[in-house]
VOPA-77255 format. One record per residue: x, y, z of N, C-alpha, C, O in turn; residue in one letter. Coordinates in steps of 0.05 Angstrom, whole numbers, padded with zeros to 5 digits, always signed. Layout:
# VOPA-77255
XYZXYZXYZXYZA
...
# end
This chain:
# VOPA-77255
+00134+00394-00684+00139+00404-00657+00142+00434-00658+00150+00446-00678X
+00135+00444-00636+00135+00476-00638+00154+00484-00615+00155+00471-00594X
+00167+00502-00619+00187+00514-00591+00191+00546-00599+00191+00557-00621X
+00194+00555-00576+00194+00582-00575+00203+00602-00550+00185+00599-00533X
+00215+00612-00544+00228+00629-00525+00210+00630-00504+00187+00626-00510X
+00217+00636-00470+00196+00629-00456+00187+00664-00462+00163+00663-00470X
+00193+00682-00461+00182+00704-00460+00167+00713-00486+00154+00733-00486X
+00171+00696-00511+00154+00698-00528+00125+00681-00527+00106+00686-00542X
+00125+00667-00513+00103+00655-00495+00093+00657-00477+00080+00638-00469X
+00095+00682-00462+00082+00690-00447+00062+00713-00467+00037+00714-00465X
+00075+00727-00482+00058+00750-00500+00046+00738-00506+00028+00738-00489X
+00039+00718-00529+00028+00697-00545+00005+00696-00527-00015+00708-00534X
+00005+00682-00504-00015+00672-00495-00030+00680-00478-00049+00669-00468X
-00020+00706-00472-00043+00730-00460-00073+00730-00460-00085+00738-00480X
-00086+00722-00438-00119+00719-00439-00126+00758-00445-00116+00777-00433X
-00144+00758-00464-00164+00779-00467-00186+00772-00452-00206+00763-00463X
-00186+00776-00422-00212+00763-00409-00227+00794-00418-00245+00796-00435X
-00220+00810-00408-00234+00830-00399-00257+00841-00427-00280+00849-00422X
-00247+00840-00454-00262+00850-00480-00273+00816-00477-00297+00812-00473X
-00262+00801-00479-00268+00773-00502-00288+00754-00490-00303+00740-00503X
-00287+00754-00458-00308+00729-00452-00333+00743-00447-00355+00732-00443X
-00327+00772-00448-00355+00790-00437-00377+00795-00461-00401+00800-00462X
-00358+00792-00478-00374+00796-00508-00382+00768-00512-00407+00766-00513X
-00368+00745-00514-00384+00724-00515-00404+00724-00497-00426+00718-00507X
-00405+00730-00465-00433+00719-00455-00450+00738-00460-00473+00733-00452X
-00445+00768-00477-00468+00771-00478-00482+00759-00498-00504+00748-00496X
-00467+00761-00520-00476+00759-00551-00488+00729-00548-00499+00719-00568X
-00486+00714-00526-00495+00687-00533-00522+00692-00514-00545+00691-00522X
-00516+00697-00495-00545+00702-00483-00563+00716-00489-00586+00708-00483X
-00558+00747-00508-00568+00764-00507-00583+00753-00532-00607+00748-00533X
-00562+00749-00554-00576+00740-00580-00580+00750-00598-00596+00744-00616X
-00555+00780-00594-00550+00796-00601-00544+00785-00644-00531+00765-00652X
-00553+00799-00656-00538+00795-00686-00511+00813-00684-00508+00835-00672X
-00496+00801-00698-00472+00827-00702-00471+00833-00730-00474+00819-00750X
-00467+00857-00727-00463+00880-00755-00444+00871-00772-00427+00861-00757X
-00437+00868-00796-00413+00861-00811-00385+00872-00797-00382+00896-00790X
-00366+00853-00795-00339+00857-00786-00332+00880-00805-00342+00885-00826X
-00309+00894-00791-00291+00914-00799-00275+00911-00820-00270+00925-00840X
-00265+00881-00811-00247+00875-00830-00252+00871-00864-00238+00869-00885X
-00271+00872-00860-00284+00870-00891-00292+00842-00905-00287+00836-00928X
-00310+00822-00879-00310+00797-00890-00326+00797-00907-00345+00812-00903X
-00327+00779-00937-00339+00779-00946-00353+00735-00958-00340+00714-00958X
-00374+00738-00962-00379+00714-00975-00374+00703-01005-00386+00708-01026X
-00359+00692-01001-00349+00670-01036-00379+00660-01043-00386+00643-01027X
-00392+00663-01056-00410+00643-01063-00391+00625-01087-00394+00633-01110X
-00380+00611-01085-00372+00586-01098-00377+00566-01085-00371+00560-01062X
-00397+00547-01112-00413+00528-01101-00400+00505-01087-00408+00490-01070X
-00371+00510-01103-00346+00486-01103-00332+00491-01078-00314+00475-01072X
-00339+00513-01059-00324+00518-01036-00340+00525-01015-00340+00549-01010X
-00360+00504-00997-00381+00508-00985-00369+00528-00959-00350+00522-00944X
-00384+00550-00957-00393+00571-00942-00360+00587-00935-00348+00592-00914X
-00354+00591-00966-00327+00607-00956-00329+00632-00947-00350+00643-00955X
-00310+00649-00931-00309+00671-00928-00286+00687-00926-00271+00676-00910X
-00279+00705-00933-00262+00719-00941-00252+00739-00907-00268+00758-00901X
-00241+00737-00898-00244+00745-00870-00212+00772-00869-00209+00792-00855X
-00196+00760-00891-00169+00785-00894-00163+00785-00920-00170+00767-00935X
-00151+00802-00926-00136+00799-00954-00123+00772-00963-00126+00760-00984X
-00107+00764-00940-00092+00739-00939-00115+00708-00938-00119+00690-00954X
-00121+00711-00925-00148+00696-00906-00170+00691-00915-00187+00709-00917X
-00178+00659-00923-00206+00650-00930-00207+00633-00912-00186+00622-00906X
-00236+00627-00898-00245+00601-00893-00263+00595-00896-00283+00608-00894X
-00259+00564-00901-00286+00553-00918-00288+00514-00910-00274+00501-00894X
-00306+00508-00923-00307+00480-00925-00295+00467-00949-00295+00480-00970X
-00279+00433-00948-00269+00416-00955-00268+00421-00990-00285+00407-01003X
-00254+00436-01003-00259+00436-01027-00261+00411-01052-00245+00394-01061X
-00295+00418-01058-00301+00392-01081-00292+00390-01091-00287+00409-01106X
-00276+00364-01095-00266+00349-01122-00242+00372-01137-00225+00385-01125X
-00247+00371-01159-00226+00389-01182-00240+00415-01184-00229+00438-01182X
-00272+00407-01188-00271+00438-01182-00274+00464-01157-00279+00488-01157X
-00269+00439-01137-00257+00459-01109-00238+00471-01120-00241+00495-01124X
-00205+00454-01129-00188+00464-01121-00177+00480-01146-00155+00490-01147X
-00196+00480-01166-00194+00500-01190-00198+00527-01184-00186+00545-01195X
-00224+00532-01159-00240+00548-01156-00209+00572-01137-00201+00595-01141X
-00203+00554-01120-00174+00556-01111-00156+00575-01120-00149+00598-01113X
-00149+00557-01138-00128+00564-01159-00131+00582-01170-00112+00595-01178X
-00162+00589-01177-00172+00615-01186-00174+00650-01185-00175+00670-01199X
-00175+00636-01146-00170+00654-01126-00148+00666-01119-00146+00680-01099X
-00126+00658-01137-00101+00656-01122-00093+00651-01100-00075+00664-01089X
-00107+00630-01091-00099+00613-01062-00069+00593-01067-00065+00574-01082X
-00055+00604-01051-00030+00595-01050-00023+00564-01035-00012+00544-01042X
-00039+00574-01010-00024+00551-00985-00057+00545-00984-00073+00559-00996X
-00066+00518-00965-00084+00506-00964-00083+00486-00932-00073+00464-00929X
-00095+00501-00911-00084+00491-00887-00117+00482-00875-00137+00497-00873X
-00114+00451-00868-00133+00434-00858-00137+00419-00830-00125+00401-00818X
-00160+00434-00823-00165+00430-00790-00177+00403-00787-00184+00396-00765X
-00181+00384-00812-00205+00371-00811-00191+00352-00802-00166+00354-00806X
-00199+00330-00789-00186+00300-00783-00173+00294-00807-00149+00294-00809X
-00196+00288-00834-00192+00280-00851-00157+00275-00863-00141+00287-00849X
-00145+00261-00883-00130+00258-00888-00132+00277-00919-00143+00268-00939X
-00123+00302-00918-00120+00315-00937-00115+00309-00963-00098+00292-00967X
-00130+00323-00992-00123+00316-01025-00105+00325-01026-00103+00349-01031X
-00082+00310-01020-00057+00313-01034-00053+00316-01059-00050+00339-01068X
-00054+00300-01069-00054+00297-01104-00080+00316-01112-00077+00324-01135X
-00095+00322-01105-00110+00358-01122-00090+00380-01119-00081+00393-01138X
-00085+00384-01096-00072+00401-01082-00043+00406-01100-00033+00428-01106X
-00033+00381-01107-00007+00388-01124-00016+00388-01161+00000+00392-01179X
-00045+00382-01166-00050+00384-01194-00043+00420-01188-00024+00430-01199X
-00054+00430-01176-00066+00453-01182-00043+00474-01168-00049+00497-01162X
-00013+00460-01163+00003+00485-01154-00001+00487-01123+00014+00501-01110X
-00014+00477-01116-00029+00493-01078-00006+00472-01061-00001+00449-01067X
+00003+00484-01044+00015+00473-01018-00006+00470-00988-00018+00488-00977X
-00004+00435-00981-00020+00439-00959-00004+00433-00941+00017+00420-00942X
-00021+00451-00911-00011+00441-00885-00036+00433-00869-00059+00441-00871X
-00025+00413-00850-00040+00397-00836-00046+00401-00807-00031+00388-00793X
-00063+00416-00793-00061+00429-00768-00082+00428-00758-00092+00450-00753X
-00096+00403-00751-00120+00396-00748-00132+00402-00709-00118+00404-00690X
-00150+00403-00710-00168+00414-00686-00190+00399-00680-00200+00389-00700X
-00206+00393-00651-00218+00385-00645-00253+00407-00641-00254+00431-00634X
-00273+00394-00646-00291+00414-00632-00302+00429-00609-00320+00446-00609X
-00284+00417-00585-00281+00432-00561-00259+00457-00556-00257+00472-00537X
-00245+00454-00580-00229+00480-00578-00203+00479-00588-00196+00456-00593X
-00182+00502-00592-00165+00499-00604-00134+00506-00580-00128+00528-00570X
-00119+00477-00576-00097+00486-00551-00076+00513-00563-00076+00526-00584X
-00065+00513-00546-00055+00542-00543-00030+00541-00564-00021+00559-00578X
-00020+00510-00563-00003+00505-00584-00012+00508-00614+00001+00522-00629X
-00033+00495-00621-00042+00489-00647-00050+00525-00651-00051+00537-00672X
-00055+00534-00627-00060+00570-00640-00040+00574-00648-00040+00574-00673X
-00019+00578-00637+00008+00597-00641+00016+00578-00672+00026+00593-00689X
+00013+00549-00681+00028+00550-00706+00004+00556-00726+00012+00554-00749X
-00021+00562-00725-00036+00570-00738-00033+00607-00750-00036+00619-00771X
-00026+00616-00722-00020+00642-00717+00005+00642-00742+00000+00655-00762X
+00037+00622-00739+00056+00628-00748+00045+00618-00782+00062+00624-00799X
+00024+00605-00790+00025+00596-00804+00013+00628-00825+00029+00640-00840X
-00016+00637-00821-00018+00655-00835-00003+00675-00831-00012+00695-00843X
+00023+00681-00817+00036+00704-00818+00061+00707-00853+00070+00724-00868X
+00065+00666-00848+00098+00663-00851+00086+00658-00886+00094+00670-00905X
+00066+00636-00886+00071+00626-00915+00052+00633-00930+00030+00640-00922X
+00060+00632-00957+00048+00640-00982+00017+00648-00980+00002+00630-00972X
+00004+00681-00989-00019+00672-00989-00033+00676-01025-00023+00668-01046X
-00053+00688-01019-00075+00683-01000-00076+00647-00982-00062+00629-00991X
-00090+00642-00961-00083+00619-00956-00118+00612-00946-00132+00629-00934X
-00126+00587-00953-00150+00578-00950-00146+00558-00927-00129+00540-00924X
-00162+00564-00915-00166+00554-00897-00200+00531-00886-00222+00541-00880X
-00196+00508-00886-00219+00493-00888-00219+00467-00868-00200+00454-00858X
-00252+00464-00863-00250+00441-00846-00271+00423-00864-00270+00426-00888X
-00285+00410-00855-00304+00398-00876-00330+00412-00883-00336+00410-00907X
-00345+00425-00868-00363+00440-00868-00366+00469-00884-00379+00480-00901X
-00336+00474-00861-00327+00505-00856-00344+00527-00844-00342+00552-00847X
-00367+00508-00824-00387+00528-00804-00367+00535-00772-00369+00556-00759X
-00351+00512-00765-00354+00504-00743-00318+00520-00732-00312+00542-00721X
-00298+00490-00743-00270+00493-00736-00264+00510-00756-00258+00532-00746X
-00261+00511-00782-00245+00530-00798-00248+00554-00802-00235+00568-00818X
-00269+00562-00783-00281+00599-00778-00264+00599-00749-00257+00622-00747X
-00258+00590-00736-00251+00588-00708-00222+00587-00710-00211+00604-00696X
-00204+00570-00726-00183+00563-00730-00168+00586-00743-00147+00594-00732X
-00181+00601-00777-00180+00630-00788-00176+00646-00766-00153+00649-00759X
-00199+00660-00749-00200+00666-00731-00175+00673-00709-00160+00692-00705X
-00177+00651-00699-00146+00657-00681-00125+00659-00697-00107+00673-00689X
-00121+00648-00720-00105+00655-00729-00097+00677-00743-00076+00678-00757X
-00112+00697-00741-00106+00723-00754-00106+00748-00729-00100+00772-00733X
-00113+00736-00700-00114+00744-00677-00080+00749-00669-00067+00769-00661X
-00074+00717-00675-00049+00724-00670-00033+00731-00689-00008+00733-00685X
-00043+00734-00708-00025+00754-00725-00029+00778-00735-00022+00788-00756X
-00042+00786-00714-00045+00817-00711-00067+00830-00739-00068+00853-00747X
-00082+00805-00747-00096+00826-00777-00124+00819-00763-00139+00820-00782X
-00135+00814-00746-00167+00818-00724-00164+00823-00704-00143+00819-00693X
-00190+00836-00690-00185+00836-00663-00205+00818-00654-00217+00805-00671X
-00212+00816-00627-00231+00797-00603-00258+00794-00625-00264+00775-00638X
-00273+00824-00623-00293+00830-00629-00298+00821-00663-00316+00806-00672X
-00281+00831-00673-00293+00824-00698-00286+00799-00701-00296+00790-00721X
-00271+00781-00687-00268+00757-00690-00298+00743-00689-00310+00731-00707X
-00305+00749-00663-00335+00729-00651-00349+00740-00670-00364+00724-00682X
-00350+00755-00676-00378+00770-00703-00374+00749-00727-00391+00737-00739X
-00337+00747-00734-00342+00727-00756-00352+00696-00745-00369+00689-00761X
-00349+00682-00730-00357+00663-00725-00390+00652-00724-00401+00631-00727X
-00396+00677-00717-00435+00682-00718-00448+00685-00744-00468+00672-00750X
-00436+00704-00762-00436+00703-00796-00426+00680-00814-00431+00676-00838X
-00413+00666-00797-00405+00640-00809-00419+00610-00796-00413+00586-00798X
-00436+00622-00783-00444+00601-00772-00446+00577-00749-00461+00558-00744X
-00422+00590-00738-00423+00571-00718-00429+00569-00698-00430+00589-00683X
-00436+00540-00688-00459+00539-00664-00448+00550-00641-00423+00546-00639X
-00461+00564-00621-00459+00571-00598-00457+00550-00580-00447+00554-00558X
-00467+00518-00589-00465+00496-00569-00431+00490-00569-00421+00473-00554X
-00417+00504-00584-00388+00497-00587-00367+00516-00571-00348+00529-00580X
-00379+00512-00542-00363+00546-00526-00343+00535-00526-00331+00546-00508X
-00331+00519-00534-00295+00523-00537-00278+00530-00556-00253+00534-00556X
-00301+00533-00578-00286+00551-00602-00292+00583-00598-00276+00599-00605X
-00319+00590-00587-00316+00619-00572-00298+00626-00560-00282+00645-00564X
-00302+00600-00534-00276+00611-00512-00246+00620-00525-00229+00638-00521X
-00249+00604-00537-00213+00600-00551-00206+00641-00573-00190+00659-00576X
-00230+00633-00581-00233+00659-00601-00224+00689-00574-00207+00707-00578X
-00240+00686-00554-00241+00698-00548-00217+00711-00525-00212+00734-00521X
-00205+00685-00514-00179+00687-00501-00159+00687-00510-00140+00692-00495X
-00151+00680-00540-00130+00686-00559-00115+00717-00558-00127+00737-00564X
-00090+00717-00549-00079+00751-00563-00053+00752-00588-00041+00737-00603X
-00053+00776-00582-00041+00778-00605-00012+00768-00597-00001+00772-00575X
+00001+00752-00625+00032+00746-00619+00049+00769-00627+00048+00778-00650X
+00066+00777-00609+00086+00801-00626+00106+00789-00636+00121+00800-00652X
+00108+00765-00629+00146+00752-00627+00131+00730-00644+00127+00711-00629X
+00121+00725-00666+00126+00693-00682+00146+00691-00687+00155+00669-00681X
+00166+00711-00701+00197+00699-00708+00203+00681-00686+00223+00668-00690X
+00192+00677-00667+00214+00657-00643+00197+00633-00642+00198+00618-00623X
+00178+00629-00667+00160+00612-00652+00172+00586-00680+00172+00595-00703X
+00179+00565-00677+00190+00550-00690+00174+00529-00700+00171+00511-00683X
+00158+00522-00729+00130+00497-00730+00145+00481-00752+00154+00492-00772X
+00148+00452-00747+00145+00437-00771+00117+00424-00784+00102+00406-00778X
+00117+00447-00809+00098+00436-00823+00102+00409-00826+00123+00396-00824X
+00072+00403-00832+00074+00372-00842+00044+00371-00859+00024+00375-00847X
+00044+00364-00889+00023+00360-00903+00005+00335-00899-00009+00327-00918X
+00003+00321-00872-00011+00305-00866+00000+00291-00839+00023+00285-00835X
-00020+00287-00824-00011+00280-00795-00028+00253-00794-00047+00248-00808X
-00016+00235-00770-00030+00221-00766-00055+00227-00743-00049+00242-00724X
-00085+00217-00744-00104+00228-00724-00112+00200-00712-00114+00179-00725X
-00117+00204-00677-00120+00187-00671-00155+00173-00685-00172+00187-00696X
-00157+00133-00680-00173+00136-00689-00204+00131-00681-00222+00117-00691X
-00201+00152-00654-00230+00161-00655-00239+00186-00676-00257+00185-00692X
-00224+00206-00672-00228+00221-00691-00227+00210-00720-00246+00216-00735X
-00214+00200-00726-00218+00178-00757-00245+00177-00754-00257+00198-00759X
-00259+00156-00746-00282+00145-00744-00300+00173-00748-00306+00180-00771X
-00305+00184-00732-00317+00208-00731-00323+00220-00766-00342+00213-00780X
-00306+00236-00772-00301+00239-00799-00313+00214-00818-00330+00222-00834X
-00309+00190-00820-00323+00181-00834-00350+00179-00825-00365+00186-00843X
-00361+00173-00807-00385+00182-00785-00395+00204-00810-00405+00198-00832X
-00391+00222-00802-00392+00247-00810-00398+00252-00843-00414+00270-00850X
-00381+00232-00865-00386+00238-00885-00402+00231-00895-00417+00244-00909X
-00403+00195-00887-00421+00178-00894-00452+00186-00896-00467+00178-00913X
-00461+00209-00866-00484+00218-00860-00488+00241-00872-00511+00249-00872X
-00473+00252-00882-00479+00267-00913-00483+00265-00934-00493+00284-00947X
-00475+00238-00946-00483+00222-00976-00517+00216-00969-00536+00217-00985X
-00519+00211-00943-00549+00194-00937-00561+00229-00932-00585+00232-00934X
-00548+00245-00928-00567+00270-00935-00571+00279-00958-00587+00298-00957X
-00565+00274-00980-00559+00276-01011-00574+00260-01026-00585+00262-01048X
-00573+00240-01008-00594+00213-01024-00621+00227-01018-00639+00232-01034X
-00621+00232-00988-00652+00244-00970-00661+00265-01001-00680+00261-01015X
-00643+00284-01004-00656+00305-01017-00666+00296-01048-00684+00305-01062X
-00647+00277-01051-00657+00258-01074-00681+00249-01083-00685+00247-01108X
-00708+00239-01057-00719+00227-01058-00713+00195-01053-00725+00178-01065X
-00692+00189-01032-00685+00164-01032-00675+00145-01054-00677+00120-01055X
-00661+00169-01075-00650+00153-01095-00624+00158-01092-00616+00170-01072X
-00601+00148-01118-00579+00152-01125-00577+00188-01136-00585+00194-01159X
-00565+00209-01119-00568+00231-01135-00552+00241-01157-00527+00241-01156X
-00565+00250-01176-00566+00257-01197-00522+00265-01207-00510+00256-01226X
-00515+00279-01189-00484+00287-01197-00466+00270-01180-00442+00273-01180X
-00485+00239-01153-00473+00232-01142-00483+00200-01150-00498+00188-01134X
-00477+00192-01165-00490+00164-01190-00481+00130-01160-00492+00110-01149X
-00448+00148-01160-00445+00130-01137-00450+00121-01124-00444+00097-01120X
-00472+00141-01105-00484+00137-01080-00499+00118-01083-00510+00119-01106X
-00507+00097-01068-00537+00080-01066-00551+00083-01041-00536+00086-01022X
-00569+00083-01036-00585+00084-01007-00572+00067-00985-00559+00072-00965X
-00582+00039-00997-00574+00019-00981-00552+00011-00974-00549-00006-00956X
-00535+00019-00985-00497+00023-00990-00489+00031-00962-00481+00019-00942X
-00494+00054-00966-00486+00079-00951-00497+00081-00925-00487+00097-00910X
-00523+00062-00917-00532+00061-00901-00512+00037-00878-00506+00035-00854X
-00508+00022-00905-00494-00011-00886-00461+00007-00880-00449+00002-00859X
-00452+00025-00897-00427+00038-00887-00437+00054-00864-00423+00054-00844X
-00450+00063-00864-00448+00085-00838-00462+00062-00814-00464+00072-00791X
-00470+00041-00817-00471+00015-00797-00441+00013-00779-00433+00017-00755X
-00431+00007-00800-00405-00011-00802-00384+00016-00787-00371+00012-00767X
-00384+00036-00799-00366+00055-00785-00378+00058-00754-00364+00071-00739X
-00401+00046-00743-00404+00053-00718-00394+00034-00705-00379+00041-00686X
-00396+00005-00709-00399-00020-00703-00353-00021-00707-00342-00039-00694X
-00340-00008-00718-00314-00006-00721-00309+00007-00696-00292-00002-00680X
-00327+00035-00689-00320+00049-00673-00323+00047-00644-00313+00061-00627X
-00341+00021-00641-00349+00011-00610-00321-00002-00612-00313+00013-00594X
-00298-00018-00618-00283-00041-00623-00260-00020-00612-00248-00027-00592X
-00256-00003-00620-00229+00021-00614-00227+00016-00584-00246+00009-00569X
-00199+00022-00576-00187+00024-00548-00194+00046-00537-00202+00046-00513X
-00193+00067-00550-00218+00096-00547-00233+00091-00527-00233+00093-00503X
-00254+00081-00554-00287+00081-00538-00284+00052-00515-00291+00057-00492X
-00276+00032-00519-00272+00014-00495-00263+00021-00469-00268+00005-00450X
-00248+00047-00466-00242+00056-00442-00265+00094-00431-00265+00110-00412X
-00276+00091-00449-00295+00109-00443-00326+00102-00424-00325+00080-00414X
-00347+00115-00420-00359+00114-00398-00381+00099-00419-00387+00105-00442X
-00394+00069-00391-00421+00059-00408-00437+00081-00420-00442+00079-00444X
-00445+00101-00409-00460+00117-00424-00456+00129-00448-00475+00136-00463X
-00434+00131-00452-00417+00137-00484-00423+00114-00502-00431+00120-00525X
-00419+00088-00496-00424+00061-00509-00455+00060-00511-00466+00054-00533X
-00467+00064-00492-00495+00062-00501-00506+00071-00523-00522+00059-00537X
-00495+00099-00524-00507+00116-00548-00498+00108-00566-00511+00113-00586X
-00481+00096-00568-00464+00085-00603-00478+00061-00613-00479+00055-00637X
-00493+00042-00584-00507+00024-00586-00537+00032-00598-00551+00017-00612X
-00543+00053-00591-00572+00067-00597-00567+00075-00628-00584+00074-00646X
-00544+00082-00629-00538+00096-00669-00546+00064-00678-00566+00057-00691X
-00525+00049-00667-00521+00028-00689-00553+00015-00691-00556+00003-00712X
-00572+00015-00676-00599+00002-00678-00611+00015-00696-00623+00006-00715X
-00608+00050-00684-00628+00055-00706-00621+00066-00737-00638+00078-00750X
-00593+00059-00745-00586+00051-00773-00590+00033-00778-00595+00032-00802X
-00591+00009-00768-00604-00022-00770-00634-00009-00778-00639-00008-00802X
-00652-00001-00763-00679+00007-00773-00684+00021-00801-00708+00023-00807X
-00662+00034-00821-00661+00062-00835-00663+00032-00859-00681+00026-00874X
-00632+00016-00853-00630+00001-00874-00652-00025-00874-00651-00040-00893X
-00672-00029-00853-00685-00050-00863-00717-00032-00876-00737-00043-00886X
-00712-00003-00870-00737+00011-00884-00722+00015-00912-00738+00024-00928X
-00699+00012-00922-00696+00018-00954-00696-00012-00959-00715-00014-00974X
-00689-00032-00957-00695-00059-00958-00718-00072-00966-00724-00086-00986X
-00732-00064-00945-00752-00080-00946-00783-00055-00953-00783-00035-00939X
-00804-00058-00973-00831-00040-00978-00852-00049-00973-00865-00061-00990X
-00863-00045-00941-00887-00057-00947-00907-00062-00962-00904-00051-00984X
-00928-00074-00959-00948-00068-00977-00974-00050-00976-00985-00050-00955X
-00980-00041-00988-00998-00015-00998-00985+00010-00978-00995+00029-00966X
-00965+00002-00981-00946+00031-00971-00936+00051-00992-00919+00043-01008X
-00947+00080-00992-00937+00094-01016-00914+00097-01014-00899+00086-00998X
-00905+00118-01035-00866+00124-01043-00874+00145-01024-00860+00142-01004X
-00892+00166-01022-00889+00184-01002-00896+00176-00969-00894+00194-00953X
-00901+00154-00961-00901+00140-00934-00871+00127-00923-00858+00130-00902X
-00868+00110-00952-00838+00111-00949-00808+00123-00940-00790+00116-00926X
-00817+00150-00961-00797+00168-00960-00804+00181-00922-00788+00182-00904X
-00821+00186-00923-00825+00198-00890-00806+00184-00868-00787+00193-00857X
-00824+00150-00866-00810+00133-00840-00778+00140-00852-00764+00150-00835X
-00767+00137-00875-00739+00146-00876-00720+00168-00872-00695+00166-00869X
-00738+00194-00873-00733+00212-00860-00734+00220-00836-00723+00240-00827X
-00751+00199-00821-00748+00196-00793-00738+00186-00779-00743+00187-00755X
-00720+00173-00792-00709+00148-00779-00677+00157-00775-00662+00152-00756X
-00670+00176-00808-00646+00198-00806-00645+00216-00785-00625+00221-00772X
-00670+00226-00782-00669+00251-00762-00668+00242-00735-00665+00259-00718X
-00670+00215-00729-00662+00207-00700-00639+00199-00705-00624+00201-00686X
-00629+00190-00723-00594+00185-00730-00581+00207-00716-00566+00206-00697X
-00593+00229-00732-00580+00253-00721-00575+00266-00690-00556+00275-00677X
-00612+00259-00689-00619+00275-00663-00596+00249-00644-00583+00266-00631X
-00588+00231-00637-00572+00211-00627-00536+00233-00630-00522+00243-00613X
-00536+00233-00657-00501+00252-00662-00503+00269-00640-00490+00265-00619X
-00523+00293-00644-00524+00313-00629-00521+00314-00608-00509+00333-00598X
-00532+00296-00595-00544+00283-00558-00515+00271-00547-00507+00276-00524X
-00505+00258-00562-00477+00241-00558-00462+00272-00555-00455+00280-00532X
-00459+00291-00581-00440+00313-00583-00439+00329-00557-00420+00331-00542X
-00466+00341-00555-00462+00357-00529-00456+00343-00499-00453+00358-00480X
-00455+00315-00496-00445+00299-00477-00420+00293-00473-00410+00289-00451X
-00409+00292-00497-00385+00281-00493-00365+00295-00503-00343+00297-00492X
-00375+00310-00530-00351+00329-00546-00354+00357-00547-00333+00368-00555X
-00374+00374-00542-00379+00404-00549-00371+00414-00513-00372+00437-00506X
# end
């Protein structure tokens, strides 16, 4: 729970209309590139920490750090604190091999409330850094989440904020992480702002679903680059496996009190995923005859890319 003085909440949450939404519509319309930020962001190429970036002295954000040698890579960095926007249920146990404290302060992709700013804000002000900051990707929420949170702690401003979010990648279909970037101000008063950390929260479970959604359709992109095999550093993976899991996580996700109270058209589409992963797994199943490995591999790649093209279509309908 967060609490805080009413007059330290009014500063806090001061709209920057006048610099911040004018720069977003241009830069999104215009199509403008932006110049490297002021602040001196720079890119981690560590393979173990997909698309990190260095945005303050204090301040990284990046994607879901791999295994041990994510959080080595970490540890390396002298990353102290370790704060996660992702649904996911955070590596606890890496996180304490390797010394790192995590907090759990997770966000949606329509944007970040005014609450979850201000303890993001109190968070890179108050605890240990350097502090990494990550979502699963780290294109989308954990550039957006960094972001405000160094807004309100006075180490970015509007502008170089949206510049990092464009250097980092993230989509313009996501104007609520713009918006948010962009109507954020600065907090003067965090001392008044009161957060109980918590190294893991419970998320409702549509967002659960989602996340596994989400990961599952990444193993089957790994396999894709594979050649439709088991890949090489991921032995685990099987085609057909991973195919009947990312079934099954959809077919879980129609059953939720969630999606049961949401609009037929929302259900439809989940109905459309689940068919055409039914189609993915009866093309690794089943080989016709005098069908090559490279005919194969195609209808399977096509069959992913409407998986997708389905995510996307659902996303900007219902969640972006």
């Amino acid at each position: 729970m967060l609490l805080m003085k009413k007059s330290g909440l009014m500063i806090c949450m001061r709209m920057a209309l006048a610099t911040g939404i004018c720069f977003v519509a241009a830069s999104l319309v215009m199509g403008e590139q932006p110049s490297p930020p002021t602040s001196g962001m720079a890119l981690l190429s560590i393979p173990s920490l997909p698309n990190a970036h260095r945005l303050h002295a204090k301040v990284i954000s990046g994607g879901q750090p791999d295994g041990d040698a994510g959080f080595q890579a970490l540890h390396d960095l002298g990353v102290r604190t370790v704060i996660s926007v992702d649904g996911a249920k955070p590596e606890l146990a890496l996180a304490e091999k390797y010394g790192l404290r995590y907090v759990h302060l997770p966000h949606g992709y329509d944007g970040i409330s005014g609450q979850r700013s201000l303890e993001l804000a109190k968070a890179v002000h108050d605890l240990p850094g350097p502090i990494y900051i990550h979502c699963h990707h780290g294109k989308h929420r954990s550039p957006a989440a960094a972001v405000v949170a160094c807004i309100g702690a006075g180490y970015l401003d509007h502008q170089v904020g949206l510049e990092v979010l464009r250097l980092a990648g993230t989509s313009p279909d996501y104007q609520g992480l713009y918006k948010v970037v962009a109507s954020t101000g600065r907090c003067d008063e965090l001392d008044a702002v009161v957060v109980d950390y918590r190294e893991a929260v419970e998320v409702p479970p549509l967002a659960t679903a989602m996340v596994q959604i989400e990961r599952t359709f990444d193993n089957l992109r790994l396999i894709e680059a594979a050649g439709w095999q088991s890949p090489a550093k991921h032995k685990d993976l099987t085609p057909q496996h991973e195919a009947l899991l990312l079934r099954e996580h959809y077919t879980e996700l129609m059953r939720t009190e969630e999606v049961l109270a949401r609009t037929s058209a929302f259900r439809e589409l989940l109905k459309s995923s689940i068919a055409n992963v039914r189609l993915l797994e009866e093309q690794l199943r089943r080989q016709p005859k005098n069908a090559t490995e490279d005919d194969l591999s195609k209808r399977r790649s096509e069959s992913l890319a409407v998986i997708h093209h389905d995510c996307r279509h659902c996303h900007r309908a219902h969640r972006d």
